[in-house]
C-alpha positions, 0 to 999 in steps of 0.5 A, a space after each residue: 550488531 557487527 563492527 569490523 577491525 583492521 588489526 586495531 585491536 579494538 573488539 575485546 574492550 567494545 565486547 566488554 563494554 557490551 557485557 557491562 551493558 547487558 542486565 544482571 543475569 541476562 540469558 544469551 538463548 532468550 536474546 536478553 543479553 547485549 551481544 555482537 560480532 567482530 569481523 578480524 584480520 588474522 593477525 588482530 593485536 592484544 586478542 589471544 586464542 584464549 581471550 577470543 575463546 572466553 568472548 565466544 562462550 559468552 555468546 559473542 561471535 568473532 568471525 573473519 573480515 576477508 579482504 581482497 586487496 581493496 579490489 574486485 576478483 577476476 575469477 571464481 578461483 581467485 576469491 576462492 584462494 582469498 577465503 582459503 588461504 586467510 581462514 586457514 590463517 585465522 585458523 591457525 591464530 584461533 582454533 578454539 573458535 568455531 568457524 566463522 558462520 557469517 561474513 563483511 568482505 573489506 573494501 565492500 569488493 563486489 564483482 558479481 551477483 552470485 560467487 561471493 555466497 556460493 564461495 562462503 557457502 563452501 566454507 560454510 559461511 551462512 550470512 553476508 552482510 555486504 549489501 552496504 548502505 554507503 556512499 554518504 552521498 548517496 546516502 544523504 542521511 535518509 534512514 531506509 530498509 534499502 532492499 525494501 524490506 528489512 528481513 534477511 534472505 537467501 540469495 538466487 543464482 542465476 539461473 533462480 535456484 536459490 543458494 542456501 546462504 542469507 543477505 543481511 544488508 547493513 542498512 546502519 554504519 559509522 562511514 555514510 554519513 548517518 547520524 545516530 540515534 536518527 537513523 536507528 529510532 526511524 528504524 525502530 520507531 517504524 518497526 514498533 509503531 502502526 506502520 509496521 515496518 519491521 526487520 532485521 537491522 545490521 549495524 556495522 559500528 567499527 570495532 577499531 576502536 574499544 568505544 564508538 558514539 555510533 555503537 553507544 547511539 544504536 545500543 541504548 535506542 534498542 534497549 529503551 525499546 527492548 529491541 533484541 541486540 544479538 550477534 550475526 551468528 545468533 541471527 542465523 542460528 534463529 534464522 535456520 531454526 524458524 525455517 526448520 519450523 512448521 504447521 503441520 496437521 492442519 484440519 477444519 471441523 465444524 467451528 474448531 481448526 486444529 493443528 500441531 506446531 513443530 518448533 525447532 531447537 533455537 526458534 526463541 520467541 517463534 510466534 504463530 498467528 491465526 486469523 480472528 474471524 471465519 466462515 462460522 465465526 469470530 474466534 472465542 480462544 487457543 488452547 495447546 495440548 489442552 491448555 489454554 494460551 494467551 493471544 494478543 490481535 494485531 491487524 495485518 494489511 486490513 486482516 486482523 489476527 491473534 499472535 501466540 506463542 509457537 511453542 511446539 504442541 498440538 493447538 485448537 482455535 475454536 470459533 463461536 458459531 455466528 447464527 445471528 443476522 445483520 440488523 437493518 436500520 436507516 432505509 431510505 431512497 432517493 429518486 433521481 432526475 434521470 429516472 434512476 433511484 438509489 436505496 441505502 441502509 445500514 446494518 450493524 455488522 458488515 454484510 453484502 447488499 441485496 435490493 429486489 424490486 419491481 413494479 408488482 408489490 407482490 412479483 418483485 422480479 430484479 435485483 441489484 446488489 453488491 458482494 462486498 461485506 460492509 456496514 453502510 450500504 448503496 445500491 443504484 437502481 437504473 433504467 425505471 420507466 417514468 411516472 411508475 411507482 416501483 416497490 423494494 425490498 433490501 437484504 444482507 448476509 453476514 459472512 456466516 450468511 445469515 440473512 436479514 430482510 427488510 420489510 419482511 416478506 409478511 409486510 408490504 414492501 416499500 416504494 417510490 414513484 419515478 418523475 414523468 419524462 421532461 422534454 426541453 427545448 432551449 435552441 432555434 433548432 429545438 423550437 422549429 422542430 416543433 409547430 408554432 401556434 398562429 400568434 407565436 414565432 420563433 426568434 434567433 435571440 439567445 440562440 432560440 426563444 419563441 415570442 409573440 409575432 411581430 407584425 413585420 419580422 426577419 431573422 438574420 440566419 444563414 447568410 452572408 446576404 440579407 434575406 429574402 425582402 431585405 435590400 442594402 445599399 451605400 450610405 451615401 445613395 449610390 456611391 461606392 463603399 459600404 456594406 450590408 451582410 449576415 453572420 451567426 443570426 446578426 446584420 452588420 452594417 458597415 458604411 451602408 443602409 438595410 431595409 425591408 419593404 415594409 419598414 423604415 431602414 437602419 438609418 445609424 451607419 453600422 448599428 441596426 435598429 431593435 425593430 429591425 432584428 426582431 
């Protein structure tokens, strides 16, 4: 929670408002308390050194809002002397306080990627919350994690070196246009719900003024939810602490992983995660420094893993010894018309897919199988000869590769019997690349069909003349026009007659007679 004051003197009632906020004898270290931070001009009315000092042991933090003049910085050394001159002034005002650790520039100047932290890094400012989620236009009151993921991290120079400084960016503010609890329940709802989308939320609510309905929104959406509320400073501080804190000795013997965990001084609520499952089996339980602690699972983009207490320690998570194989059920097959053939079956825990087959009952020399661990498996068999009875048998391991057969190798195996090879022919090309019987022809109707012979019969193919023993003449007996042709196995007759030397002629202009397009 950060808000920036302009000289308007409004931090001390907002930090009041949060003290009242906070629950009766609330600790500050274990983030139980509201906290924030007020970014000041160094000349902030009604905040004396004192007052500001009295804010400060109570775990609030008062840092300075830098301003460039509302304009960019033309050099290095420019926003250096912008830093300089105005912290030695806030300084001057407050020299109870501890040096500010984080830091909004007003205006949101940004003339570059990399000065503005290498800048605070040298006046030991740690945490930039610049990155801004603003213009309301821009915005459109779609609430979001604006960088793609809602942690702070440090910024890279140019040249990928990374500078020790972290980017908080403000996804929440009382200028964008937001409207509040909106923005901040998406946010806090996708965090804690099955989505997972959890983060680090900075809200800058102006500290302008002693009250604010967007710091009232954001303040009571978090406390309903027991969401920690905390200063920028605090961030860093746990920030630094969780980075400061390491697994360490980690070590793999028989069903038991050991190792120490190294927490430092203020990681509050550090959690470490170990996963559920492994090559032995399912884990039975932690204990640190041999005592044992309460998990709680949470599964992590499909891995399922025990959440514990990160307490520094030295820890054993101990697996049970899986010496169990997956039990099979369901076999079945089915025989496809291609020749091919699919096995299924189903296990009981998830196992890779194994099927050994052949065309010995007793010499089962192929296999077709999949690695992946499932509880519902297929397997397709390609390429079996026709009208041939094959024989199978499929298998499964577990992770822990324990194996299960089935039927087992003391029973006979299963079978299926593949279907004779089929040829068809449905085109006048198929059947004349056959031999037709004495009594039999093959037509062009359809695109192919074989019949019984016709005393007389002509199929119109090729073309366009009229095949051999057709003639066509005018309708009128010799006058000009009419026409007889041949096109995609049908005669068109158009104004003239068609006839053979053995039948009568087409005697309708245009239209064929069925005995003569047999």
């Amino acid at each position: 929670m950060t808000g920036d004051d302009h000289g308007n003197g409004g931090t001390e009632g907002r930090f009041n408002q949060y003290a009242a906020l906070s629950p009766s004898g609330c600790s500050v270290v274990d983030w139980e308390c509201v906290r924030g931070t007020s970014y000041i001009y160094p000349s902030t009315p009604t905040l004396t050194n004192s007052e500001a000092a009295a804010f400060q042991a109570q775990g609030f933090e008062i840092g300075l809002h830098v301003t460039t003049n509302c304009a960019n910085w033309t050099s290095r050394a420019q926003l250096e002397s912008f830093y300089s001159s105005q912290l030695a002034d806030w300084s001057a005002n407050y020299p109870s306080l501890t040096p500010p650790a984080s830091n909004r520039t007003h205006c949101i100047a940004w003339s570059d990627w990399a000065t503005q932290p290498k800048v605070e890094l040298e006046n030991h400012i740690r945490l930039d919350t610049n990155y801004y989620y603003w213009p309301p236009a821009w915005i459109q009151d779609r609430p979001g994690m604006f960088t793609g993921s809602g942690m702070p991290m440090r910024f890279a120079d140019l040249d990928g070196s990374m500078i020790d400084v972290y980017q908080a960016a403000t996804q929440m503010t009382d200028e964008s246009g937001q409207t509040e609890p909106f923005n901040v329940d998406t946010l806090l709802d996708n965090a804690l719900g099955p989505k997972g989308y959890y983060g680090v939320f900075t809200a800058n609510m102006h500290t302008d003024d002693a009250s604010s309905p967007g710091s009232d929104a954001t303040v009571a959406s978090a406390l309903s939810r027991g969401v920690p509320i905390v200063s920028a400073r605090q961030m860093l501080d746990w920030l630094d602490a969780r980075n400061g804190s390491s697994f360490n000795s980690i070590s793999w013997g028989g069903n038991h992983l050991d190792f120490t965990v190294d927490a430092a001084a203020g990681a509050t609520g550090l959690r470490g995660m170990v996963p559920t499952s492994s090559s032995v089996g399912t884990l039975t339980g932690i204990e640190r420094d041999g005592t044992p602690i309460s998990t709680t699972m949470q599964t992590i983009k499909g891995v399922e893993y025990a959440f514990f207490d990160a307490e520094g320690g030295s820890y054993e998570a101990t697996y049970a010894v899986d010496d169990t194989a997956p039990a099979i059920s369901n076999i079945a097959d089915a025989v496809h018309s291609d020749g091919s053939a699919t096995i299924t079956w189903d296990t009981d825990e998830a196992s890779d897919s194994r099927v050994d087959y052949g065309t010995d009952p007793g010499s089962l020399t192929f296999s077709q199988g999949s690695s992946a661990l499932v509880t519902s498996h297929s397997v397709s068999l390609n390429g079996l000869d026709p009208n041939t009875t094959s024989y199978y048998r499929v298998t499964s391991s577990d992770a822990a590769s324990n194996s299960s057969t089935e039927p087992p190798g003391a029973q006979p195996p299963r079978s299926f019997t593949t279907p004779s090879a089929t040829l068809t022919d449905t085109t006048v090309a198929d059947f004349n690349g056959g031999t037709t019987g004495t009594d039999t022809y093959v037509s062009e109707a359809g695109n192919g069909e074989v019949t019984l012979a016709p005393t007389v019969g002509s199929e119109f193919s090729g073309g366009p003349s009229l095949p051999s023993g057709w003639s066509g003449q005018p309708w009128d007996g010799g006058g000009a026009g009419g026409s007889a042709t041949v096109s995609g196995g049908e005669l068109h007759v158009d104004g003239a007659l068609a006839s053979t030397d053995t039948a009568s002629p087409a005697t309708a202009p245009g239209v064929p007679r069925p005995s003569q397009r047999s």
